[in-house]
C-alpha positions as CSV (number, residue, x, y, z in Angstrom):
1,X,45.7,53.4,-43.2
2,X,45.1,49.9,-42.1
3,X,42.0,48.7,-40.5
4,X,40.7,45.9,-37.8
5,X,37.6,44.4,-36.7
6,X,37.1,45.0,-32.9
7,X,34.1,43.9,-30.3
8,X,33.0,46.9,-27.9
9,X,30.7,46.4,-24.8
10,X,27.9,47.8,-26.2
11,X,24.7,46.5,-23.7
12,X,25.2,44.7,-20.0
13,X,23.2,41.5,-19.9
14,X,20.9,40.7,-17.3
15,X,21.2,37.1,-17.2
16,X,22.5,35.6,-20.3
17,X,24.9,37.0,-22.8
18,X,22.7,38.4,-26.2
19,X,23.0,39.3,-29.6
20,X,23.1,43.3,-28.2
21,X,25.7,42.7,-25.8
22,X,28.5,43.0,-27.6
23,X,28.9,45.0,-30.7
24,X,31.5,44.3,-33.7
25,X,32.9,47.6,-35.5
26,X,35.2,48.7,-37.9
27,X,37.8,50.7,-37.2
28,X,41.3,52.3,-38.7
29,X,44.5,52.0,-36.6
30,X,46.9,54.6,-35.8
31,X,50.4,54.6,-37.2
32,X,53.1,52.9,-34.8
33,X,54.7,55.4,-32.5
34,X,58.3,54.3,-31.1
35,X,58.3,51.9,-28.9
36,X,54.7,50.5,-30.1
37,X,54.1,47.1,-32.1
38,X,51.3,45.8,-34.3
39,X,49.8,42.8,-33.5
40,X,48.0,40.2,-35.4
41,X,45.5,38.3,-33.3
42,X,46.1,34.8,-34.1
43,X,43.9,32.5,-31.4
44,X,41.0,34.0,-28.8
45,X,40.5,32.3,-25.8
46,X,37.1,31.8,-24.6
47,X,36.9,31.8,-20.7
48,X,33.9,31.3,-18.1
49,X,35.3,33.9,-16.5
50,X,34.5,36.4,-19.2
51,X,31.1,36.4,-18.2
52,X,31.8,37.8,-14.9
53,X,34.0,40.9,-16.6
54,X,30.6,41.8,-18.7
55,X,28.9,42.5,-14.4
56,X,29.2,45.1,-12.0
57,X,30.3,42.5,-9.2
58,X,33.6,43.4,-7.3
59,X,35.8,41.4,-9.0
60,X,39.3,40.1,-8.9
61,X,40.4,42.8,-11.9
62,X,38.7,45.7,-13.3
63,X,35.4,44.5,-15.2
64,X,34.9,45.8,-18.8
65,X,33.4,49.2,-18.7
66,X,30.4,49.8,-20.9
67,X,31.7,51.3,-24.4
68,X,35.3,49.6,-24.3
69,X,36.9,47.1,-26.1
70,X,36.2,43.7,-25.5
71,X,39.5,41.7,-23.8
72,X,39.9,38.3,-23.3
73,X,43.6,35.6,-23.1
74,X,45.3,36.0,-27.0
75,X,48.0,34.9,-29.0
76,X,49.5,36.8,-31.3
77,X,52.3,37.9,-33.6
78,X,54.2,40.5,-34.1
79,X,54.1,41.7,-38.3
80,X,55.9,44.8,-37.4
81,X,57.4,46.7,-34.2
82,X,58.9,49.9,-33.1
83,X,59.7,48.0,-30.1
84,X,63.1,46.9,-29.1
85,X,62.1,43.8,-27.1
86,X,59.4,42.0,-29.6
87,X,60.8,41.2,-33.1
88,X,58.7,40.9,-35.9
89,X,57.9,37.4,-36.2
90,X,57.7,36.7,-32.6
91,X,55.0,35.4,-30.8
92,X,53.2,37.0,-27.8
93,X,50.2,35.8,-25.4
94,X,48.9,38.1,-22.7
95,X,45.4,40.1,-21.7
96,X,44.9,41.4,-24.9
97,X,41.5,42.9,-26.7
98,X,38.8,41.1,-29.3
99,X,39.9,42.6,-32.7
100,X,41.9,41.5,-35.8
101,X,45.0,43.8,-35.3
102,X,45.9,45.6,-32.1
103,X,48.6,48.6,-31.5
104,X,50.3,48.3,-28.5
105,X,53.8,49.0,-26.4
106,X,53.8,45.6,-25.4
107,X,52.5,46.2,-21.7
108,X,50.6,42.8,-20.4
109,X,52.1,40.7,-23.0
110,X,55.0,37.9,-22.7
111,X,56.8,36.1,-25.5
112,X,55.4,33.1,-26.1
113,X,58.3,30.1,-27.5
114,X,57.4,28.0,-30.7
115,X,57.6,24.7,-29.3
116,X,58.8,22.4,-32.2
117,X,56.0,19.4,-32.1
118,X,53.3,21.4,-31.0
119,X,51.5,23.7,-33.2
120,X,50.5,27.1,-31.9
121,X,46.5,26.5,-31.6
122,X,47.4,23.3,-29.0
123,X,50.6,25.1,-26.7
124,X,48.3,28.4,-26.7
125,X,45.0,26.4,-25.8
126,X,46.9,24.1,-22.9
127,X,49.4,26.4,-21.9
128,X,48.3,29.5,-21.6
129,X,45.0,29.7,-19.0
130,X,43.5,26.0,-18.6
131,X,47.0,24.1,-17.7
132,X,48.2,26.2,-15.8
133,X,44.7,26.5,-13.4
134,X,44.7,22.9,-13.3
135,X,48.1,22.8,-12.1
136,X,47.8,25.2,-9.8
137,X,44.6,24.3,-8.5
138,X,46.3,21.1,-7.7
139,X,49.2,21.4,-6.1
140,X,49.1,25.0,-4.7
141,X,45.4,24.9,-3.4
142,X,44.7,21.2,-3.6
143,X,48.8,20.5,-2.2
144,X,47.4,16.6,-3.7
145,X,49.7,13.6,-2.8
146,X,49.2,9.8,-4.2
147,X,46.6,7.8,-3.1
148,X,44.1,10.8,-2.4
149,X,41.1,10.8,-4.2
150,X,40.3,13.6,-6.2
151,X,37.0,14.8,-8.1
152,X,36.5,17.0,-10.6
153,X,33.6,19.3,-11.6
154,X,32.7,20.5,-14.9
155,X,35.7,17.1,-16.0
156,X,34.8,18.0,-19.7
157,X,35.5,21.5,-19.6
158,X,38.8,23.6,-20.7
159,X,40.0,22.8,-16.9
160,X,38.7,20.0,-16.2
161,X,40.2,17.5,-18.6
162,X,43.8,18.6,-17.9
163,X,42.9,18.4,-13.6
164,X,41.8,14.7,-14.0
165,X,45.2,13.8,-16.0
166,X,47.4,15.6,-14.0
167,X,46.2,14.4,-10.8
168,X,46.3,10.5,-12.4
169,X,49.8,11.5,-13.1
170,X,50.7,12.5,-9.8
171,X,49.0,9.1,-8.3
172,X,45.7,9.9,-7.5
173,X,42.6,8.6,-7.8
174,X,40.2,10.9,-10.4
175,X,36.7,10.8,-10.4
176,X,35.0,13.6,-13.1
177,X,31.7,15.0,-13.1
178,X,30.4,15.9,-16.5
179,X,26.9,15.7,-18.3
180,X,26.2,13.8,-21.0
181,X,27.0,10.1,-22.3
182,X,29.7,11.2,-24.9
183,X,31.3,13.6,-22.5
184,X,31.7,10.8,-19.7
185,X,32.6,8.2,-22.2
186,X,35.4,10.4,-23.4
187,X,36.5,11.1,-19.9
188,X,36.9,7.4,-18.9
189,X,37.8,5.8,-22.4
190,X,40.7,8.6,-23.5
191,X,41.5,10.8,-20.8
192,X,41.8,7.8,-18.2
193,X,39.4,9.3,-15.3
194,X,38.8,6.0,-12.6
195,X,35.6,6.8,-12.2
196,X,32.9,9.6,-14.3
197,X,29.5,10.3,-12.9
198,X,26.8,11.9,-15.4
199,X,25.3,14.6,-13.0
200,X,22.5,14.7,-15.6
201,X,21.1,11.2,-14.6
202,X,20.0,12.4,-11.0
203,X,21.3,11.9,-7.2
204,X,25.0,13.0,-7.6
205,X,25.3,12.3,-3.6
206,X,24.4,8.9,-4.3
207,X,26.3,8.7,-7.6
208,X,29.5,9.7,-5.8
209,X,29.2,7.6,-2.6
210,X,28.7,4.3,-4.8
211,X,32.0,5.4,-6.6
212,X,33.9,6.8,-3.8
213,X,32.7,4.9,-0.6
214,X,35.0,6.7,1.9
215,X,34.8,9.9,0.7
216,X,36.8,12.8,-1.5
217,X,40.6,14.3,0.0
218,X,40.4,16.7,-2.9
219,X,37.5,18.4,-4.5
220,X,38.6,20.8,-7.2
221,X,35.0,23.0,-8.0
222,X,34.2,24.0,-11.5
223,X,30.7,24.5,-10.8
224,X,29.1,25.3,-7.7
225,X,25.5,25.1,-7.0
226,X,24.1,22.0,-6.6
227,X,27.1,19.8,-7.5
228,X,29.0,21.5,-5.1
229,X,26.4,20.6,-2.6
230,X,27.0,17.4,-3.3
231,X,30.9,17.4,-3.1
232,X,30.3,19.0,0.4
233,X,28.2,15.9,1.0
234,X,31.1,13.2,0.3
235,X,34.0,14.8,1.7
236,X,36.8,12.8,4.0
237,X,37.5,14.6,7.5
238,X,40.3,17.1,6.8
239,X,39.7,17.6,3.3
240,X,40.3,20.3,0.7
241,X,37.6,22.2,-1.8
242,X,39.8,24.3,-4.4
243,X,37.1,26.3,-5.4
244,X,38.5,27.2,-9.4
245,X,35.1,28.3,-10.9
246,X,31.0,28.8,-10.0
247,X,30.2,28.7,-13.6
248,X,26.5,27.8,-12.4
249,X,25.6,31.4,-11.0
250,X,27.7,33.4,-13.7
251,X,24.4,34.3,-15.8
252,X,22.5,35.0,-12.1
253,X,22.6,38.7,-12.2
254,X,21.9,40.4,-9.3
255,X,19.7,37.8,-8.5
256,X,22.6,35.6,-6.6
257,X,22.6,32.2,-5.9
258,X,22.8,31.4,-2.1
259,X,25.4,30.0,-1.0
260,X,25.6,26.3,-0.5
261,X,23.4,24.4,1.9
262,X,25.8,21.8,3.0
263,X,28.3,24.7,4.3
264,X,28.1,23.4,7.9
265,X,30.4,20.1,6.7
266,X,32.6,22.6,6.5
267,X,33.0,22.1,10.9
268,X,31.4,18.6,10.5
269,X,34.3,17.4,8.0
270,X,36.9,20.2,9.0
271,X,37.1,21.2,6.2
272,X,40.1,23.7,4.3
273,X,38.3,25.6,1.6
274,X,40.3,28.4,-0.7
275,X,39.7,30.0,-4.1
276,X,42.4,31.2,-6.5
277,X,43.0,33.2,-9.4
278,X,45.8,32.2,-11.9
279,X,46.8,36.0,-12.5
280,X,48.4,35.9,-8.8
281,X,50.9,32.6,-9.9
282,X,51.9,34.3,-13.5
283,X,55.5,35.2,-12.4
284,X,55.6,30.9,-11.9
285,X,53.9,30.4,-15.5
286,X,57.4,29.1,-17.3
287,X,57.9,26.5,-14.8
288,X,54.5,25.1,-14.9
289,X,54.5,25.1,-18.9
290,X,57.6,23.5,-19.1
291,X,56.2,20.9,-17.1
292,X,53.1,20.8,-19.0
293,X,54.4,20.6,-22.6
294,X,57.0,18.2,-21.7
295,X,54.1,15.9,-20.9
296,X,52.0,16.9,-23.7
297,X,55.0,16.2,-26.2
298,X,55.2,12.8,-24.3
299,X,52.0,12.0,-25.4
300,X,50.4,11.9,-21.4
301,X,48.4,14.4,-21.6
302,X,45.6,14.5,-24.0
303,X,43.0,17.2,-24.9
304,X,40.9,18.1,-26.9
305,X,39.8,21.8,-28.6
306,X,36.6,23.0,-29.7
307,X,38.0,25.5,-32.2
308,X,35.8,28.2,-34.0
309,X,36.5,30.1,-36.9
310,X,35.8,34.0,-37.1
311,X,36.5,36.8,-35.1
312,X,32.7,38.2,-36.4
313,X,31.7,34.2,-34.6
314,X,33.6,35.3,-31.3
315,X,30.6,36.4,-29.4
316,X,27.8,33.3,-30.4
317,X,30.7,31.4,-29.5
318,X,31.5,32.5,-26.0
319,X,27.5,31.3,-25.2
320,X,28.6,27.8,-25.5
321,X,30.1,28.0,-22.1
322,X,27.1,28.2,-20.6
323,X,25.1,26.2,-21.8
324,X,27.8,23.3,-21.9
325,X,27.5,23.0,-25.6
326,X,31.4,23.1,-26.2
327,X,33.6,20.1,-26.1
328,X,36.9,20.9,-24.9
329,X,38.8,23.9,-24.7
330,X,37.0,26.6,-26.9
331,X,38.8,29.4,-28.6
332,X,38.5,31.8,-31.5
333,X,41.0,31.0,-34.5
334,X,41.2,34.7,-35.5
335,X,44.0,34.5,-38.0
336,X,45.4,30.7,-37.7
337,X,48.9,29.3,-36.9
338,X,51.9,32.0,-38.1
């Protein structure tokens, strides 16, 4: 019988993820039943969000329960099937689980196109989780138009970088927030962000009122915390916060962050504030990534994947999040393009 590698739940962190948390095992899979599939994991994306599935907060899904599998955004494909309506050869992306190989009836996965021009480790790492959030952060939350002036948190992160393009293709005016000198060079120099403020030099209120004078129509938060303090700070009368992510406070624990200090400019500015999930948009995923990959095949839009090698490196990996030691979109290459 054939065998996988597979990350269980072993240990709930307090604060930050550890060495104990998750557990990497060896394992023999069943024989396919009809209607069943095997899958071979090809890319793992790493999310923020996967922090908050390891907690016992009340969630937007089910967290993972102590002793399961790991799960987390694949790709895969399909080296033999049982299943009428996934060919072997195929490609699927959906909520699937932290192992080599994976037996399944195909429920929570979708076919996934080869897009000739775009190998699958790019379409997978744009299109699956991080372009589509930008896109509907923008125009479903945000509902952007040209002229408004938009800022991004977290500008360097998975997110992030596609938010700041799309807006700048839509006619807005992009300012990112990111730390570090390389990070905001990148911003400004290849992505094409108007303006990039390093939070790590100190005084983002002042930093953002030097570059944006009148204030922000759109403040699309990666973050929370302190810089969203500051966004609260600078916002235009009537504008929007598309709260995305509170990356900031996912290590907190039950020791929460308060809430933000500057809430009150949400009467003072009038201000429209509204969080989102992507889950609740997937049945409007094909038109988005159409849109998406016919840019990226144009060449205007640009990103840039932190890719590491190893399903045994998945969970050291999934600490660079938070501790912003990743640059780009980070993912697992499990098994490598089909």
């Amino acid at each position: 019988m054939a065998e996988t590698r597979r990350w269980y739940f072993a240990r709930r962190p307090q604060h930050e993820i550890e060495a104990d948390t998750l557990q990497l095992r060896t394992e023999t899979l069943p024989a396919l039943a009809e209607g069943q599939m095997l899958l071979r994991t090809l890319y793992l994306s790493l999310d923020a969000t996967l922090r908050l599935w390891l907690s016992e907060w009340d969630l937007y899904i089910d967290p993972v329960k102590l002793g399961d599998p790991m799960k987390g955004f694949v790709v895969a494909e399909v080296v033999d099937s049982r299943n009428p309506n996934f060919a072997v050869g195929s490609l699927v992306t959906g909520l699937g689980l932290w192992s080599d190989y994976v037996v399944t009836d195909g429920s929570g996965y979708s076919p996934m196109p080869r897009l000739p021009g775009l190998p699958i480790g790019e379409a997978f790492g744009v299109l699956a989780i991080a372009g589509p959030t930008a896109y509907i952060g923008l125009h479903e939350i945000g509902r952007i138009k040209p002229g408004d002036t938009v800022m991004i948190t977290a500008a360097a992160g998975a997110v992030g970088m596609i938010t700041g393009q799309l807006a700048r293709i839509h006619g807005c005016r992009t300012i990112g927030v990111a730390g570090g000198a390389e990070k905001c060079r990148w911003l400004k120099q290849e992505l094409g962000y108007d303006e990039v403020i390093d939070y790590k030099r100190g005084n983002l209120v002042e930093q953002i009122r030097a570059v944006a004078p009148d204030g922000i129509d759109v403040l699309f938060e990666n973050v929370g915390g302190e810089i969203l303090d500051a966004g609260l700070t600078c916002m235009k009368n009537f504008g929007t916060v598309v709260v995305c992510g509170l990356i900031s406070s996912y290590n907190d624990g039950e020791q929460r962050t308060p809430g933000p200090t500057m809430f009150r400019n949400v009467i003072m500015r009038r201000l429209r504030i509204e969080g989102f999930v992507v889950l609740d948009y997937i049945d409007r995923y094909p038109d988005y990534q159409q849109k998406l990959a016919a840019w990226m095949l144009e060449g205007r839009l640009k990103y840039r994947l932190h890719v590491v090698d190893g399903l045994e490196n998945a969970l050291e990996s999934l600490k660079l999040l938070y501790s912003s030691g990743n640059n780009g979109k980070l993912m697992v290459r499990v098994a490598g393009d089909a």
